[in-house]
Structures are given as structure tokens and as C-alpha cells.
DOPA-161976 format. One line per 5 residues: number of its first residue (from 1); for each residue z, y, x of C-alpha. Coordinates in nm, 2 decimals. Layout:
<rs>
NUM	Z/Y/X ~ ...
</rs>
This chain:
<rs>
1	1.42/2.95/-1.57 ~ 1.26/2.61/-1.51 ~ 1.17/2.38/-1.84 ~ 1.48/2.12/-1.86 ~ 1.27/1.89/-1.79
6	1.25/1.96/-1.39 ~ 1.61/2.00/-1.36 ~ 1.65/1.70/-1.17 ~ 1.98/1.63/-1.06 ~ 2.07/1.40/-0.81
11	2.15/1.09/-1.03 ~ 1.79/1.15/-1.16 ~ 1.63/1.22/-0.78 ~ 1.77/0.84/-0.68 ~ 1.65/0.71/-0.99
16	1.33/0.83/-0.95 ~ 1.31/0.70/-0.58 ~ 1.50/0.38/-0.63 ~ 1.24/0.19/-0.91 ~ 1.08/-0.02/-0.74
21	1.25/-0.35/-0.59 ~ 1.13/-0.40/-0.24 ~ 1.18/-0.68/0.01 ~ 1.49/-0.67/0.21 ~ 1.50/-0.36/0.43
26	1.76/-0.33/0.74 ~ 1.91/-0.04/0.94 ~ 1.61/0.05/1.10 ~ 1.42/0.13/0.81 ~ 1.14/-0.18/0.84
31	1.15/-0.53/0.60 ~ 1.18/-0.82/0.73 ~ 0.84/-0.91/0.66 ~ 0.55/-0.85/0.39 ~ 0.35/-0.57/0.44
36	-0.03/-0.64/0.62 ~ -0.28/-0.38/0.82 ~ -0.65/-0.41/0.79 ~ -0.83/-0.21/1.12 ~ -1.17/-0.20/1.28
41	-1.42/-0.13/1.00 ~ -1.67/0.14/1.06 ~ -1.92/0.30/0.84 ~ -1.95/0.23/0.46 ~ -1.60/0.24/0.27
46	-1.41/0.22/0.60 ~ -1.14/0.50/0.48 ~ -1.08/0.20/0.15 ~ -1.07/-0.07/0.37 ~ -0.87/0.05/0.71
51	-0.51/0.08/0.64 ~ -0.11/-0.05/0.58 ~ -0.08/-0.25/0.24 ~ 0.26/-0.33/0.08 ~ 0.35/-0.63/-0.15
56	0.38/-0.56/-0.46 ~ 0.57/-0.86/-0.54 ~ 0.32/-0.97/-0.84 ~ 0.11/-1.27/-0.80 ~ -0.27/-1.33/-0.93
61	-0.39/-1.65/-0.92 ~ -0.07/-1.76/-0.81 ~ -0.08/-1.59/-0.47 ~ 0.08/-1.27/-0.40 ~ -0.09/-0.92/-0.41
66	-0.09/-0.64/-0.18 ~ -0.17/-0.25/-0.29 ~ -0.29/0.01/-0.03 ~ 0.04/0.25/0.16 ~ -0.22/0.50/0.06
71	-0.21/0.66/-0.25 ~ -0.54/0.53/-0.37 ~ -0.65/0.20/-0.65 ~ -0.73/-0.10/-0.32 ~ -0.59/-0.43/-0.38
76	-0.59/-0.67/-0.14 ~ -0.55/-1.01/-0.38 ~ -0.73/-1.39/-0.37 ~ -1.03/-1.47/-0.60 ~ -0.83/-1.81/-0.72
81	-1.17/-1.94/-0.56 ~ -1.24/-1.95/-0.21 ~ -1.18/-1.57/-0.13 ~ -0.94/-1.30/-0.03 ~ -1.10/-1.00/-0.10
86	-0.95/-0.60/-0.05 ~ -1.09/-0.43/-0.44 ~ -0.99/-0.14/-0.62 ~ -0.90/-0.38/-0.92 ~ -0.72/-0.70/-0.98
91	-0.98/-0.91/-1.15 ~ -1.19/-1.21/-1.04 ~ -1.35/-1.01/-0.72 ~ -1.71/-1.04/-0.80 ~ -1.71/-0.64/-0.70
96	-1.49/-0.57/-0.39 ~ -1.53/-0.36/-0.06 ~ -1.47/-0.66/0.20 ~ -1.41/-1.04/0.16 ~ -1.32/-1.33/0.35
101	-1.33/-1.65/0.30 ~ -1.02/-1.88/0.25 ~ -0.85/-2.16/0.01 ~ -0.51/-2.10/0.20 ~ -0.21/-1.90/0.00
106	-0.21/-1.66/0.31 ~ -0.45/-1.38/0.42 ~ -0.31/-1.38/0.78 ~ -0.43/-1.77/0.85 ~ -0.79/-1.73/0.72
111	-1.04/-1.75/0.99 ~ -1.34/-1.68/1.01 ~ -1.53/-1.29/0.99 ~ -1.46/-1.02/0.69 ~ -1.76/-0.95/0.50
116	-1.84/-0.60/0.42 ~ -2.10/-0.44/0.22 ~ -2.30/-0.20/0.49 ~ -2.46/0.13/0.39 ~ -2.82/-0.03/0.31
121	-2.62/-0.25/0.07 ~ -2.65/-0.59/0.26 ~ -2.32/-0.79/0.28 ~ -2.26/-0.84/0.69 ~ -2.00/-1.03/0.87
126	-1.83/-0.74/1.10 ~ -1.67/-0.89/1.36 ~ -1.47/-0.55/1.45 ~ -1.25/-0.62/1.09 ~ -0.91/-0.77/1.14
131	-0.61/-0.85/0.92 ~ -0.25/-0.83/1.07 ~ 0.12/-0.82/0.99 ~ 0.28/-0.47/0.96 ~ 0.61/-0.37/0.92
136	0.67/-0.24/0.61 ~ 0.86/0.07/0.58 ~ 1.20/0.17/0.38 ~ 1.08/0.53/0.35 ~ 1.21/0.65/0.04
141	0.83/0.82/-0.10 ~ 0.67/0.50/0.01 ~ 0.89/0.34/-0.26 ~ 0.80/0.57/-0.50 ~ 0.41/0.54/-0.44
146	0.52/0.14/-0.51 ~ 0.61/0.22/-0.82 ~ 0.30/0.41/-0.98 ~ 0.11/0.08/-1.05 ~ 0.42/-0.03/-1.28
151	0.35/0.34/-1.41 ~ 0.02/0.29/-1.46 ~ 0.07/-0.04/-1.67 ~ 0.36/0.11/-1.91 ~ 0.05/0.34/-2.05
156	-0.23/0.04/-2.03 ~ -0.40/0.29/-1.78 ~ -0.55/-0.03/-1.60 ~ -0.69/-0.21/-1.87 ~ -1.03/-0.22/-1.82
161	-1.12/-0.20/-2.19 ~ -0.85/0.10/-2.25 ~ -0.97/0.25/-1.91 ~ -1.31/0.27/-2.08 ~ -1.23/0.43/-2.43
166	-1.01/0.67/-2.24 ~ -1.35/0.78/-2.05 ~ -1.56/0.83/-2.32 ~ -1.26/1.08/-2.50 ~ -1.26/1.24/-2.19
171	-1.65/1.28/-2.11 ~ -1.71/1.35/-2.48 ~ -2.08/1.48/-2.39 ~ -2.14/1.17/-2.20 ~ -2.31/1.30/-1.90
176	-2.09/1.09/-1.67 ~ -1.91/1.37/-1.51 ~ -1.58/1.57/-1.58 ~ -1.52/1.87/-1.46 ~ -1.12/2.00/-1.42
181	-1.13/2.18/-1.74 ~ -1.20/1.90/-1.91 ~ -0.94/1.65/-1.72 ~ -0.67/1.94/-1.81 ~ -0.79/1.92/-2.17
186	-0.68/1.50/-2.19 ~ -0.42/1.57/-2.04 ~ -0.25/1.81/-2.26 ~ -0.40/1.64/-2.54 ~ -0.24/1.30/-2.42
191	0.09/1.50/-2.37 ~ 0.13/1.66/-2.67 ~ 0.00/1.33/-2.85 ~ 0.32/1.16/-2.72 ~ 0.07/0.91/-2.58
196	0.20/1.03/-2.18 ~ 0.53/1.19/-2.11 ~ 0.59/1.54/-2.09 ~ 0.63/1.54/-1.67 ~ 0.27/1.47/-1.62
201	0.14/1.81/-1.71 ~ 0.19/2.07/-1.40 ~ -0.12/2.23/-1.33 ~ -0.01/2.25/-0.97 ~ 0.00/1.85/-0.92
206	-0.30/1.80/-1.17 ~ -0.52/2.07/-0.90 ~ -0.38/1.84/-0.62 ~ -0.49/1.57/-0.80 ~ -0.89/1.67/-0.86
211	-0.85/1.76/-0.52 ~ -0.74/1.40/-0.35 ~ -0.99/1.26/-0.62 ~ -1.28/1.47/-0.58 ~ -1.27/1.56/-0.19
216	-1.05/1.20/-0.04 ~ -1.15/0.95/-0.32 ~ -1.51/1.08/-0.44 ~ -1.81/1.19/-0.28 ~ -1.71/1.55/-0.21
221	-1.85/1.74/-0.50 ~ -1.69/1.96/-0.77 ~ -1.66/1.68/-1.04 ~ -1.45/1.36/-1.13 ~ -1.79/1.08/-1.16
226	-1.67/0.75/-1.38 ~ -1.62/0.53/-1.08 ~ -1.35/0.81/-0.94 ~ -1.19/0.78/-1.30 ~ -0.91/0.52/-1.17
231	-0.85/0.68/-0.89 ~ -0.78/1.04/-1.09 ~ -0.57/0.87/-1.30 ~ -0.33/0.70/-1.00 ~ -0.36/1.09/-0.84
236	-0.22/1.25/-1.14 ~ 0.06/1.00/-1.17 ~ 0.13/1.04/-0.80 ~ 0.13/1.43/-0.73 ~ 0.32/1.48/-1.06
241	0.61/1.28/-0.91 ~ 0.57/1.52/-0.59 ~ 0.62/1.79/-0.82 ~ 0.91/1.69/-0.97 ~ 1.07/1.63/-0.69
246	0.96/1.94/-0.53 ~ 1.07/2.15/-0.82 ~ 1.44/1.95/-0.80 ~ 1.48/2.03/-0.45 ~ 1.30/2.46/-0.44
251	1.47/2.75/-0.63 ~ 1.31/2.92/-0.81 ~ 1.02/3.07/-0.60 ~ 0.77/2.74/-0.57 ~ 0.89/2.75/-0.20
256	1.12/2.55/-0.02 ~ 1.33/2.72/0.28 ~ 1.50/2.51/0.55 ~ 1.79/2.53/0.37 ~ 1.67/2.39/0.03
261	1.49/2.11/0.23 ~ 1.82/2.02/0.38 ~ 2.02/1.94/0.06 ~ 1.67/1.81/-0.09 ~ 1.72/1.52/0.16
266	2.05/1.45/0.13 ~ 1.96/1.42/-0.27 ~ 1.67/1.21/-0.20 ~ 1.87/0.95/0.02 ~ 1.76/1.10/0.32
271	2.07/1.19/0.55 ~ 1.94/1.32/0.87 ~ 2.16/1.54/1.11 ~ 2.07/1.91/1.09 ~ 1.91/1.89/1.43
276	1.67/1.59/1.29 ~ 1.67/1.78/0.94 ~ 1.49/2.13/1.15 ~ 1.31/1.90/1.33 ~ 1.12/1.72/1.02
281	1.09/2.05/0.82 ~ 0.93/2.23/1.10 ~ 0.65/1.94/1.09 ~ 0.58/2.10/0.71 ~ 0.63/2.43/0.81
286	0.35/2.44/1.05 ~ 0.28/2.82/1.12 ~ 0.65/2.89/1.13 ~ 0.69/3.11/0.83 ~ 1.02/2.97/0.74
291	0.88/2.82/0.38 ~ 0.70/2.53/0.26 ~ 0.43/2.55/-0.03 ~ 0.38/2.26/-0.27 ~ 0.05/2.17/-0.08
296	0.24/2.15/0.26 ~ 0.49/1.91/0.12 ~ 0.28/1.70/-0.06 ~ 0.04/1.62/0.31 ~ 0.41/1.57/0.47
301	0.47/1.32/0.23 ~ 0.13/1.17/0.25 ~ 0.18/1.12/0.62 ~ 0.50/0.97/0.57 ~ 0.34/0.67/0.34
306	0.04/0.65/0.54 ~ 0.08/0.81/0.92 ~ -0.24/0.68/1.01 ~ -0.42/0.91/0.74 ~ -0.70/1.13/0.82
311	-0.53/1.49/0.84 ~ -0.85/1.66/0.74 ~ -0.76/1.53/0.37 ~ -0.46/1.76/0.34 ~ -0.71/2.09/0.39
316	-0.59/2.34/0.05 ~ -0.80/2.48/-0.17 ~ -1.12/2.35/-0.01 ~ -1.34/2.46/-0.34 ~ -1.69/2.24/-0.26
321	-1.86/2.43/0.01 ~ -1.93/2.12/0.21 ~ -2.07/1.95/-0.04 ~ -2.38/1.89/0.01 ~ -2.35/1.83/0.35
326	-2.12/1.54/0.17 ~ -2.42/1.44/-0.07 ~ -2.65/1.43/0.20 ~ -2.47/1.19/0.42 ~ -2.44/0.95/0.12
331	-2.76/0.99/-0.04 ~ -2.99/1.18/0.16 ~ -3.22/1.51/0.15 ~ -3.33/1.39/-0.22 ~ -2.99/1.45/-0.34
336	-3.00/1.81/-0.26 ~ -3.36/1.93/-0.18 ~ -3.31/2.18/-0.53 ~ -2.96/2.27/-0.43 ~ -2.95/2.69/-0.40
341	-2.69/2.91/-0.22 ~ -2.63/3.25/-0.29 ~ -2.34/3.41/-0.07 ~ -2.13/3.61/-0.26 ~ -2.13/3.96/-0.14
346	-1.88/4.26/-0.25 ~ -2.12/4.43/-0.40 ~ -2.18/4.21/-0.63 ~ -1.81/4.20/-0.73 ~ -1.81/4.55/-0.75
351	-2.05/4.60/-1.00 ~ -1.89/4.34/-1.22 ~ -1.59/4.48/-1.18 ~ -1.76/4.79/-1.38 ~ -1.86/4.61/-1.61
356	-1.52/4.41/-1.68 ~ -1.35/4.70/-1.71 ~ -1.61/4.88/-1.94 ~ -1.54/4.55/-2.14 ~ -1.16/4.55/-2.20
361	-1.21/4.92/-2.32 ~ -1.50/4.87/-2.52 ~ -1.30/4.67/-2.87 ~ -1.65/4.56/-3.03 ~ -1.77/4.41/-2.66
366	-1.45/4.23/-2.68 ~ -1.49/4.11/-3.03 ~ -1.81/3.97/-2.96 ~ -1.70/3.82/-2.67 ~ -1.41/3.64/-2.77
371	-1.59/3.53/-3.06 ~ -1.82/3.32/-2.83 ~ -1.54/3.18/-2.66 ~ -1.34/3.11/-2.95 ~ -1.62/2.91/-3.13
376	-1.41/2.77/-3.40 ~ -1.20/3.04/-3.50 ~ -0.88/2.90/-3.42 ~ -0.79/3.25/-3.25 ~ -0.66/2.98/-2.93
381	-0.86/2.88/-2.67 ~ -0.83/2.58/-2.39 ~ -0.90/2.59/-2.01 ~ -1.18/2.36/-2.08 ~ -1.33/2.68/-2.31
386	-1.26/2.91/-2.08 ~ -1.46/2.75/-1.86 ~ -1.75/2.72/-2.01 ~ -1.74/3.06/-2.11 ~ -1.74/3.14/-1.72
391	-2.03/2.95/-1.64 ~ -2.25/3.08/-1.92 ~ -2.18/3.41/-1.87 ~ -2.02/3.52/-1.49 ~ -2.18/3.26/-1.25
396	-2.00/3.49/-0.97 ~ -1.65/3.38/-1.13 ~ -1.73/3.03/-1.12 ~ -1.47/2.90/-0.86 ~ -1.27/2.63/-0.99
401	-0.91/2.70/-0.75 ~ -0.93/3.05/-0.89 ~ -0.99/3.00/-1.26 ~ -0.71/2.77/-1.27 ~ -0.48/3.04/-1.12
406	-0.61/3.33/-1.36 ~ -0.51/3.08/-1.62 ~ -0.19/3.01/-1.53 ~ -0.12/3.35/-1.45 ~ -0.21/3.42/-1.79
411	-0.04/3.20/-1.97 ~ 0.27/3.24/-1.81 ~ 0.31/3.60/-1.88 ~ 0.20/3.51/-2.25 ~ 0.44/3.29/-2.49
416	0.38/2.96/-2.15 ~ 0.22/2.73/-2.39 ~ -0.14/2.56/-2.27 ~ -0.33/2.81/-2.44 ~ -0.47/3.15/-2.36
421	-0.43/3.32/-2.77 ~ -0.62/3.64/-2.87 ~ -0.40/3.87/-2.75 ~ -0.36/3.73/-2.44 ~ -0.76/3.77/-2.40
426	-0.76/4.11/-2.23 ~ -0.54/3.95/-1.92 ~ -0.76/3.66/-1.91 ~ -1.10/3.85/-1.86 ~ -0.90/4.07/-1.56
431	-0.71/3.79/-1.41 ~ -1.03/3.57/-1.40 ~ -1.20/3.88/-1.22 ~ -0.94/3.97/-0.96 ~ -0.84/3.62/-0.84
436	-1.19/3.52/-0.77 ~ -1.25/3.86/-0.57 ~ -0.93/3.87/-0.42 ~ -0.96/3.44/-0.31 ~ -1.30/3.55/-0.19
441	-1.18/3.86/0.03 ~ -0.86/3.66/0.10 ~ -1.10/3.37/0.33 ~ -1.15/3.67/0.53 ~ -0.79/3.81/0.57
446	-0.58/3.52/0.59 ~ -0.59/3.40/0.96 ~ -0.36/3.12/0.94 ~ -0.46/3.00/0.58 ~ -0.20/2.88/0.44
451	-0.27/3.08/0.11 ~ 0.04/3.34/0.20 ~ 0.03/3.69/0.29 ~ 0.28/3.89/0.54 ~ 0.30/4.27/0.49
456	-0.01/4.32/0.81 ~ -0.24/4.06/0.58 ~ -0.15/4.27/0.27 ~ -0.18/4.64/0.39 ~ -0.53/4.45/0.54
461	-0.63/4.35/0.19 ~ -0.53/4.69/0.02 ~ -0.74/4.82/0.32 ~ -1.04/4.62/0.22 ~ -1.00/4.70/-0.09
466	-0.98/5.09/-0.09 ~ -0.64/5.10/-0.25 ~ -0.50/5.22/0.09 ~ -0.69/5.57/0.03 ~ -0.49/5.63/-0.22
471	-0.13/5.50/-0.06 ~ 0.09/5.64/0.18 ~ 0.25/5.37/0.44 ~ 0.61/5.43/0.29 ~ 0.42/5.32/-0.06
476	0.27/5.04/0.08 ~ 0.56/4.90/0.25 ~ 0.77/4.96/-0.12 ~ 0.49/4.78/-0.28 ~ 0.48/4.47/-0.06
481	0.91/4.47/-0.12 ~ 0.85/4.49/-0.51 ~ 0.58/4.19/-0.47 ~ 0.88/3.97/-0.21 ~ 1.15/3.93/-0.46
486	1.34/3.68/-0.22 ~ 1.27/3.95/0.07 ~ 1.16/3.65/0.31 ~ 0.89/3.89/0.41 ~ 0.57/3.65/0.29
491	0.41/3.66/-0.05 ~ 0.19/3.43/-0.23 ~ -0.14/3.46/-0.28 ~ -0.11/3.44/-0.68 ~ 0.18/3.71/-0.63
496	-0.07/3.96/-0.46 ~ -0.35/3.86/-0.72 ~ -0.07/3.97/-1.06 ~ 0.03/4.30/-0.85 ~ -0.32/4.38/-0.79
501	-0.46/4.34/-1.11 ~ -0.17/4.57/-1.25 ~ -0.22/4.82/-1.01 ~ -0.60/4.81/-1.08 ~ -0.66/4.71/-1.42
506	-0.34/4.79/-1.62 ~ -0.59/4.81/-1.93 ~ -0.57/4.40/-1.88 ~ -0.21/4.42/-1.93 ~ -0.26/4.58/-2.32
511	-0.30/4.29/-2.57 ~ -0.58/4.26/-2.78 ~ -0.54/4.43/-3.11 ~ -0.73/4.58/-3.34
</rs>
């Protein structure tokens, strides 16, 4: 069963979509007027600057302000000087992306050239920058994205000073980077604090979230630097809302067939005929399979706010590869000249694999171990541990997308609070083992990737795998039914990874006793 908290019902659903007072909207879906569209600039910041921006209906220096369609912190708001400049934060504009200069109470009459910082850091006119008019849109998620500054302000989350005492709990070793762990750490700890609500811990939206912030928003590597630290913040709020409403409108599988999406709509406000219902889900469902992951629904909805989005941004599970071809391009050779690569190959897994399993058997190598990971005796230990623990001692485990699936995995077949406990420690060390090997043999087996398996990609991976020597095809096939519960005929990847750490580690499955 779901936590109460994510039965939404439909009073709940239009409440949720319904905060924020917009300007007058008519039939056709557009306001009368409002909403403004910056185009033109290449080169440095041009995915911060380019774009739709709505009204927020708050004023600053007694002219109105304007907050990106796209889910990210850019203002467009006037210095109270002699500037309208597009920023990621209300203040007096002395830092901002572009400016242009005006006294006027209206962007669209300024004249004159935007001035934008170029990638040698000189401040140019760039006469290829222009501000127009843009119909704003009555779309139902755009009104919720309008509503996550007001979010945002309830917790003092854009307080400069706040802002700053919240990054220093959060980098506590003051290196100025986070890593996930530690963002999943603040957050529980804000949860169960009372200082945030309940609804913004999901691990699902939080991984979307370091995703958007880390890959969209940031520089491309594996960590959340300070000056991403606002823009984390407005991605957690965001992809947490996704998942409510996501979890309102699925069953009880994390998937959402045409028929769920259907009433989903309706719910939401959204009353389409069924042709024009099949019609938008089949944009989600891209490779046809019938269902809709939470990572499909949340790029639908990001084209919906922002159709003019980059569609590269939606790629799932894209776990750093690129990124120093990332670094490079914003700070040259010197930024990775001591950067080394080592492939993974299966061999190497293999003999870990020996060596994990000669582990869960072995009670005084587990004692030992967990010792180290449970530092302060508590007998509990936090994602943020865990991680650490993988880095220090299995640098072929350390893949962030997987680790936070072993721990979810584990917890949720343990009591389902945030910790992994003692006895829980025995499925930790196997789940952490098999969803790395699996995600890594998984690249190579999943044609389509979208992170689902039909029964030919599964008898594949047990092929792979040399499980297949030991199965019959009617076993197989009774396997892969036992995995689908719904019978759709497609499993998830984190399904496959639970069945095949059973089949081939049941020791994991034994809590850890002595």
C-alpha cells in the first residue's frame, strides 16, 4: 500500500494545480497578455538566458517580475536604477546573466542592445538578443511550476542569509561540493526535523532532481557545487510535486497505463477526448510499450512548460560519463589533464562477486565490516555512510543511479524507514553488488533504453549471465511471469535486479545475526 500521504484524491489534485492566481486565461488556453520570450543568444549562459518567462504578479522596485517557464532560479526583474536585467536572484542586479539598459516600467520598450557576459568574461552588446511578448499559457503544470517560488519562500529557502547556513549544514566538510548522499541526508534530516513537509522526501524525485541540477543546471559532473545550490533546491521542490502527482494518478506498479493516464487527466483538469487522450500519452510512451515510467512523465511535463526545451536534458540515468568532455568545454584541458578511466570489464565483477559472497558467509568479515560503516555504533546507518563506505572500499560499485536503487531496494524490504539497520546489512552488501553489475550489463542489453526489460531482453540478460545453463525455457518464461505481477509483459529494471539477487545470492536475503 502507498503511505497516506500520496493518496491524492481529486479535491487534493485541483488544489495542488490550482495555487497560484494567474492572469485571465480564455478558451483557448493563452492570457490575455503578460508573459515575455527572450531568443537569439549564443554561447555563454544561452540555455539561462533563451526562453518563455511568466509574471509572477510580484513587483521589485515597484515594477513587475518575471520567473523562467523553465523549471530553473532566472528572474527577469529591474535594478530600480537604470537596468532590466535576466538573474537567478531578485536582488539589486550587480551579478546577472544579461542586462539592458532602461528607466521605463516595461522591458518590451527598452531600446538599445542586451549586454551579456561572453565566455572570456567581457560584458558585450549582442545584437542577436531580443525581448518579445509571448503568450502565456493556461496549462495546468505550468501553474504549478508558478507556484514553487511561493514554495520556496514559506521555508525562507531564498533568503540569502538562510540559503547560506543551510549550505554549510549540508557541506559539513566544507569542500564546496555535495555529493547525492549527502543532499538525501538534509533532506531526511529537514523532514524528520519538521523543518520541510513530509512530501518532499521520494528518492525517485530527489534522483531526478541531482539529475536536472547536476547534468541541465551545473556543469555536468557527479556533484551539486554551491552556485547549483538554488537551483537543487527549486528541483527538489519541483519533481517532488511530479511525484505526487504521478503516484495520485499510477496504481500500484510506479507505471502508468493508458488507462490510468486517462482518468489522471480528467483529475488534473485536463478533459481531452479519448482520441486526443491516446494521442498525448503515446507522445510519453515513446517505444510503444504500453506504460509510462516516472522519468517519461516528468520530460512530458517539462515539454509541456517549456516546448522549446533542449530534449537532450530528459536522457535517464545518464550517470557522468560525459563529463569531462563537459569540464573541458568550460574550463579546458587543465581541468582534466589527471582525470583516469578504467572501463569496467566482467571480470572484474566476477571476482568481486567471490569475494562478496565469501563476505556474507564469513560472520567475523561482516563484523568488521559493518563496524567500519557503522562508525558510531548506532547499529543504523544513512545513504550518505553507505556511500562512503563504497568509495573507500569497492571503487567498481561506485555508481551513483545504482547505489540509490540497492538502497531503496533494501530498505523497502526492511521495516521502509530511511535507514539500512544491522540486520538489513547482509541485503545491502548483495543489492549494492548486483545492481551495479546488472546496470552495467543492462547498457549492453537494453536496446531501446528505457530502463525496462521484455521477456527476449531478460532471457538475454540470464544468458549473459550464465544463469541460462542452468534453466530450461519453460523455467525461464515462469520466472519472467513471477517477476511481471501485472502480466503487461515488461519488467523493471529494479524488478530484474531483486529476482536476481535472490536467485543468486539468497545468503543476502538472511539477516544479520549473531
Amino acid at each position: 500500500l502507498k503511505p497516506f500521504w500520496l493518496k491524492l484524491n481529486t479535491r487534493r489534485l485541483a488544489r495542488l494545480l490550482t495555487c497560484v492566481p494567474i492572469a485571465r486565461i480564455d478558451e483557448a488556453g493563452t492570457m490575455s497578455s503578460g508573459a515575455l520570450k527572450i531568443q537569439g543568444r549564443k554561447g555563454r549562459h544561452e540555455m539561462l538566458i533563451n526562453g518563455s518567462y511568466e509574471p509572477t504578479g510580484n513587483n521589485h522596485n515597484d515594477r513587475p517580475v518575471w520567473v523562467a517557464r523553465a523549471v530553473q532560479p532566472v528572474y527577469i526583474f529591474h535594478t530600480g536604477k537604470s537596468r532590466w536585467v535576466v538573474s537567478k536572484r531578485i536582488d539589486d542586479g550587480a551579478r546577472c546573466y544579461a542586462y539592458i539598459e532602461d528607466t521605463g516600467n516595461d522591458p518590451l520598450k527598452a531600446s538599445g542592445n542586451w549586454i551579456c557576459c561572453d565566455s572570456d568574461g567581457q560584458w558585450r552588446a549582442d545584437t542577436n538578443v531580443h525581448i518579445t511578448a509571448d503568450l502565456a499559457s493556461n496549462d495546468k503544470f505550468l501553474q504549478l511550476r508558478m507556484s514553487l517560488d511561493g514554495e520556496l519562500d514559506k521555508l525562507n529557502l531564498r533568503d540569502e542569509a538562510s540559503l547560506k547556513q543551510l549550505w554549510k549544514r549540508l557541506d559539513f566538510n566544507g569542500n564546496n561540493i555535495v555529493s547525492l548522499a549527502e543532499i538525501d541526508k538534509l533532506v531526511v534530516e529537514m523532514v524528520q526535523g519538521g523543518n520541510w513537509p513530509a512530501w518532499l522526501n521520494n528518492k525517485p524525485a530527489l534522483m531526478r532532481a541531482y539529475k536536472k541540477t547536476t547534468l541541465r543546471d551545473g556543469n555536468g559532473d557527479s556533484w551539486v557545487q554551491k552556485f547549483e545550490f538554488s537551483a537543487l533546491l527549486l528541483n527538489i521542490f519541483w519533481f517532488n510535486k511530479l511525484y505526487q502527482i504521478f503516484n495520485a494518478i499510477d496504481g500500484d506498479d510506479r507505471r502508468i497505463d493508458l488507462g490510468e493516464f486517462k482518468n489522471g487527466l480528467s483529475q488534473l483538469g485536463l478533459h481531452l477526448s479519448p482520441q486526443e487522450a491516446q494521442a498525448e500519452f503515446q507522445k510519453i510512451d515513446t517505444n510503444h510499450g504500453g506504460q509510462v515510467l516516472f522519468v517519461e512523465f516528468c520530460a512530458y511535463v517539462r515539454n509541456r512548460v517549456n516546448p522549446d526545451h533542449n530534449k537532450s536534458f530528459d536522457a535517464d540515468i545518464v550517470s557522468g560519463e560525459m563529463c569531462g568532455q563537459v569540464m573541458r568545454k568550460s574550463h579546458g584541458h587543465h581541468a582534466t589533464h589527471a582525470h583516469f578511466i578504467t572501463k569496467k570489464c566482467l571480470a572484474d565483477f566476477d571476482a568481486l562477486e567471490k569475494k562478496i559472497k565469501a563476505t556474507i558467509k564469513d560472520h567475523s568479515q561482516l563484523r568488521k565490516l559493518w563496524s567500519q560503516l557503522d562508525f558510531n555504533g548506532n547499529n543504523i546507518v544513512s545513504l550518505a555512510e553507505i556511500d562512503k563506505l563504497v568509495v573507500e572500499e569497492y571503487s567498481l560499485l561506485n555508481h551513483k543511479p545504482a547505489l540509490m536503487r540497492a538502497y531503496k531496494a533494501t530498505i523497502h524490504s526492511g521495516d521502509g524507514d530511511d535507514w539500512v539497520e544491522r540486520k538489513e546489512f547482509k541485503s545491502l552488501l548483495g543489492n549494492i553488488f548486483y545492481f551495479n553489475k546488472l546496470f552495467w550489463l543492462f547498457e549492453n542489453v537494453d536496446g531501446d533504453k528505457d530502463r525496462r526489460m521484455t521477456y527476449p531482453e531478460f532471457k538475454k540478460m540470464l544468458t549473459i549471465t550464465g544463469c541460462m545453463q542452468k534453466m530450461s525455457e519453460a523455467e525461464c518464461q515462469s520466472d519472467f511471469r513471477r517477476v511481471d505481477r501485472n502480466g503487461g509483459g515488461i519488467i523493471l529494471f529494479d524488478e530484474f535486479c531483486k529476482y536476481f539477487t535472490a536467485k543468486e545470492c539468497p545468503e543476502s536475503l538472511q539477516a544479520f545475526v549473531d
